[in-house]
Steps between C-alpha positions, in 0.01 A plus 500: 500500500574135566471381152859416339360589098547866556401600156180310582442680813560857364259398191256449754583816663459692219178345372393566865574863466317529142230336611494803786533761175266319291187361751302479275678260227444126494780262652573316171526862337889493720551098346811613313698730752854340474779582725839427326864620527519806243724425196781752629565437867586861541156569472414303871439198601165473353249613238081490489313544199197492699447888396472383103265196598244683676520876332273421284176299755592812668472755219780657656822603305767246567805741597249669772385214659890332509567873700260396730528134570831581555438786762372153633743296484764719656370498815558100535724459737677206280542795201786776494373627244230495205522714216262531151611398207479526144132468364379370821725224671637566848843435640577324846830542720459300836669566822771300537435388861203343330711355270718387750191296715441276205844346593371315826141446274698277283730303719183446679333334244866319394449346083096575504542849488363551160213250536180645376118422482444618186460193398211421755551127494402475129538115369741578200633181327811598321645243231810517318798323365274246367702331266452243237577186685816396205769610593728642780433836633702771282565897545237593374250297760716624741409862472115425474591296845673778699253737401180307576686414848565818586158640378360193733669640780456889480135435455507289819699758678225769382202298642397253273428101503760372267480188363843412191351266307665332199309396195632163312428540170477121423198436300677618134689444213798537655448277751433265225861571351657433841380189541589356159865666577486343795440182353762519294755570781316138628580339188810592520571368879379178355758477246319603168652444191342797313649807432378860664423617153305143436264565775509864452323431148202313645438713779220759481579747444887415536755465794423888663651430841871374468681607807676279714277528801278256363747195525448398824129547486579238246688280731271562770195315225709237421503422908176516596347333161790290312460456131149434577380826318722404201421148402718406194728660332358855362343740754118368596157679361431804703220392588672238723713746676429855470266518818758407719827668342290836491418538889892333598630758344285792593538373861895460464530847353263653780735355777780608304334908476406487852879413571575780273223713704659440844857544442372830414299578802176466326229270626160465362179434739307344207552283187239515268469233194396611177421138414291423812293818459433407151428114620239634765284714217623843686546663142171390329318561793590900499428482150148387546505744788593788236287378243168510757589865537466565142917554453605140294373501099530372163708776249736581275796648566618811306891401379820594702588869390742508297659246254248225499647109563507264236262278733275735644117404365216670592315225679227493770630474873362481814609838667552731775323793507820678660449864338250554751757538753736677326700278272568523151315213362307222623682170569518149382376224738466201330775393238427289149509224645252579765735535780541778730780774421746560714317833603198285570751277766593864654121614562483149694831565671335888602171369575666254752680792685174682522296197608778476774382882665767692382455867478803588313693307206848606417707335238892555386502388164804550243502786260402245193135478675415858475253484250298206717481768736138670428341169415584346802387829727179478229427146662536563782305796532240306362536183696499738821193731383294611789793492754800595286837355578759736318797341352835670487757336278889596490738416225865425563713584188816285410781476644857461331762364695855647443836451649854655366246741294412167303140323488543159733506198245231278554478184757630192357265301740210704358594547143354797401500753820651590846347379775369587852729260651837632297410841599469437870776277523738800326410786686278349848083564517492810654743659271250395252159603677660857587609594136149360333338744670734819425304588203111492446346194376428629158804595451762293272863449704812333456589322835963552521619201693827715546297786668277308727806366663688836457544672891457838395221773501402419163384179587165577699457104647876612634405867645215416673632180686786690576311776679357232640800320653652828584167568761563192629850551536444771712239372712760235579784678552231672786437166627121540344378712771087463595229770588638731220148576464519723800832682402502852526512642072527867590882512367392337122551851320711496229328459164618149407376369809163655460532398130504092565219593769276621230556193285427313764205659550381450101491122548168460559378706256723291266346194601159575396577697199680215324266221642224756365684540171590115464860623499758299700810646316416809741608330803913460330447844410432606866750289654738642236389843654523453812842324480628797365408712756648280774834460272491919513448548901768175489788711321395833665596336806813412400601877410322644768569294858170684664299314252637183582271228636637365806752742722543432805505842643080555412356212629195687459570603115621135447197342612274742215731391237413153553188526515489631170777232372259218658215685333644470151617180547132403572372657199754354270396138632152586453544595130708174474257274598259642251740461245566124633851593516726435855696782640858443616668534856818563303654556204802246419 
């Protein structure tokens, strides 16, 4: 066996030897044959269902044919042992010399062990973070951030084309709002003698963005452009100004989120403007696009279930026909006005990523968007009919940041949240990257600044660096010796040894499930794992001294201990760099 997935190899083994059984069954009938680690490791090292999946193509009951497949698999000579069980799964214990030769597999291969094809070179474009260009980057986009980064990067590791795209959301009301707040803030640089709450009154729909950040955007208009867009002294008609306050701000915010962006590791390969798509016709033209296949209409809509708005009228709009692909209603495209909605702007903004020859979208929206979900999957189902592109989206609940068991008061620069930049600045960015992926996505969490800085095992950015530093530490101390591939491993018996072998062994398997899944918070949860069973064979070698790493009296013994200590230490830095998170030579 030279592969280094070995629950990938022994799946194919054991579809091999069920397809000897079963000769006369199709190949996709054995499509769902998984090989996983049973729930109890008592149980082996490995479990098949593949008796349940094909009992029944086989007309064959499923605790008979388990008995035989694994009369099969017994006589690998990878397997100890295979034993039926239950109603017709089969347990796996492997030899462990063959666990022992994955060791030299993986130092081999050095941080791409774990790199898979399952992928097969698939374009995927994944976007996330996304934020409305207003404002600093907060908590909250930070999450969305780590996780779309990470997701980015296990999908790459797993054999896809990866492109992180970010999506400037530029062309709405908001945008509108920032600019007259940022004119305001320009007003202001010039020495205005009205009152916040003076120009608050004749704004439209009043002052919304009131943070601090906007004062030198302020300053920075009143440099390039004078008093020229305030002749007089009231603030000028909009009309004289608003096309040029509106993109200086956007593009001042932008260079202020991708400063955000990079002190936090993350770096997008493409910037996509809402406004330009809309200038170049991208949304109208998928709309006619839709509407030639027979999916765009004039209706009614039915009113929002439950309590009806005061506003809501039963008027004719030009619509979506989105319940053909599985959403609850058909959608709005065109407002009163005649204007596109902002779901209209999206179809452009999906029909440009499939126009660019992607063959995967994946977004990382917030938690607030989950009800956009099946309308935008609708559209894009539609938009992709005949070659369909599937698009997986993955919400990323709130986040509440605590310290001293208190909620964080909120950024005096910002006004009304904590940002990116306080939080990296408090507690460093991979401190931050590690602990917003210890829980899953979808999953609300409260982020302790006293905990993420806490050295202890309860602090999981803490344990696994640590197990980290401690490999390294004793690859140092052994002057980081070379060709451990070729060290002898016969003397790696005791069960905590052949314990961190066998989680070594479950990276790759790891890999693809959580790429498959769309599930980065898997990779903390391995590394968690697998620090723990290094901390274990750690300690037992401080109570027992034959267990120790390096002694000087088994050069032979020594040299097998390291190679599993540089094989750990490999895995933890590949599960780091997924996670976009840098492992330490040291703790200080």
């Amino acid at each position: 066996m030279t592969s280094t997935d070995i629950f990938a190899e022994l799946r194919a083994r054991t579809v091999a030897a069920l397809q000897d059984l079963l000769p006369e069954l199709p190949a996709e009938a054995f499509a769902k044959v998984q090989m996983e680690p049973p729930r109890d490791p008592a149980h082996g090292d490995m479990a098949t269902n593949a008796a349940l999946v094909v009992a029944k193509p086989a007309r064959q009951p499923p605790p008979k044919l388990a008995a035989a497949l694994a009369e099969r698999l017994a006589a690998l000579p990878e397997v100890e042992s295979a034993a039926p069980a239950g109603p017709g799964f089969v347990n796996l214990r492997l030899r462990e010399g063959f666990l022992r030769a994955q060791l030299p597999m993986i130092l081999e291969a050095g941080e791409g062990y774990g790199d898979s094809a399952i992928g097969a070179r698939r374009r995927v474009d994944v976007e996330y973070v996304s934020a409305n260009p207003t404002g600093p980057m907060h908590v909250g986009h930070c999450r969305g951030a780590v996780v779309g980064d990470a997701l980015a990067n296990l999908l790459a590791k797993a054999g896809w084309e990866v492109t992180k795209e970010y999506y400037i959301n530029d062309a709405g009301a908001q945008v509108q709002a920032l600019a007259w707040a940022t004119y305001w803030r320009y007003l202001q640089a010039l020495g205005t003698v009205l009152t916040e709450e003076e120009y608050a009154a004749n704004t439209p729909g009043g002052l919304q963005y009131r943070g601090e950040y906007l004062i030198p955007v302020g300053e920075a208009l009143k440099a390039r452009y004078g008093d020229a867009l305030a002749p007089g002294a009231l603030p000028a008609d909009p009309a004289l100004w608003l096309d040029t306050v509106r993109p200086f701000a956007v593009d001042a915010m932008m260079a202020e989120i991708r400063q955000d962006l990079a002190a936090l590791g993350v770096r997008h390969d493409v910037f996509v403007s809402e406004a330009e798509l809309v200038r170049a016709g991208v949304a109208d033209r998928a709309i006619a696009t839709l509407a030639e296949r027979g999916l765009v209409y004039e209706g009614v809509l039915e009113p929002p279930k439950g309590k009806v708005p005061d506003d809501w009228e039963p008027r004719p709009q030009t619509l979506f026909a989105s319940t053909r692909f599985g959403d609850d209603v058909d959608r709005p495209l065109r407002k009163s006005d005649g204007s596109n909605t902002y779901f209209a702007n999206d179809i452009g903004n999906h029909a440009d990523k499939l126009a660019r020859g992607f063959d995967e979208l994946v977004h990382v929206w917030g938690a607030d968007h989950g009800g956009y979900v099946k309308r935008m999957q609708a559209a894009v189902a539609a938009l992709s009919a005949g070659q369909p592109v599937p698009l997986d989206v993955v919400l990323a609940q709130i986040v509440k940041v605590m310290k001293g068991g208190e909620p964080v008061r909120m950024s005096k620069r910002a006004g009304t949240y904590v940002t990116l930049a306080d939080l990296i600045e408090e507690v460093g960015r991979d401190a931050v990257r590690f602990t917003m992926l210890t829980r899953k996505a979808d999953a609300q969490m409260e982020f302790d600044l006293d905990k993420v800085v806490e050295q202890s095992r309860e602090n999981p950015v803490f344990y696994v660096q640590y197990a980290h530093a401690r490999c390294r530490s004793v690859l140092r101390s052994a002057e980081d010796p070379a060709d451990l591939a070729d060290a002898p491993l016969d003397s790696l018996t005791d069960p905590a040894e052949l314990a961190l072998i066998r989680r070594l062994c479950a990276w790759p398997r790891t890999v693809e499930a959580a790429a498959l899944a769309r599930e980065p918070h898997r990779i903390a949860f391995f590394l968690h794992d697998l620090a723990g069973d290094f901390h274990v064979l750690w300690n037992r070698g401080r109570e027992d001294t034959t267990l120790r790493f390096i002694r000087g009296d088994e050069p032979e013994a020594t040299r097998a201990r390291l190679a599993l200590v540089a094989a750990t230490a490999t895995v933890i830095r590949s599960g780091l760099h997924v996670m976009g998170v840098t492992p330490v030579e040291e703790m200080r």
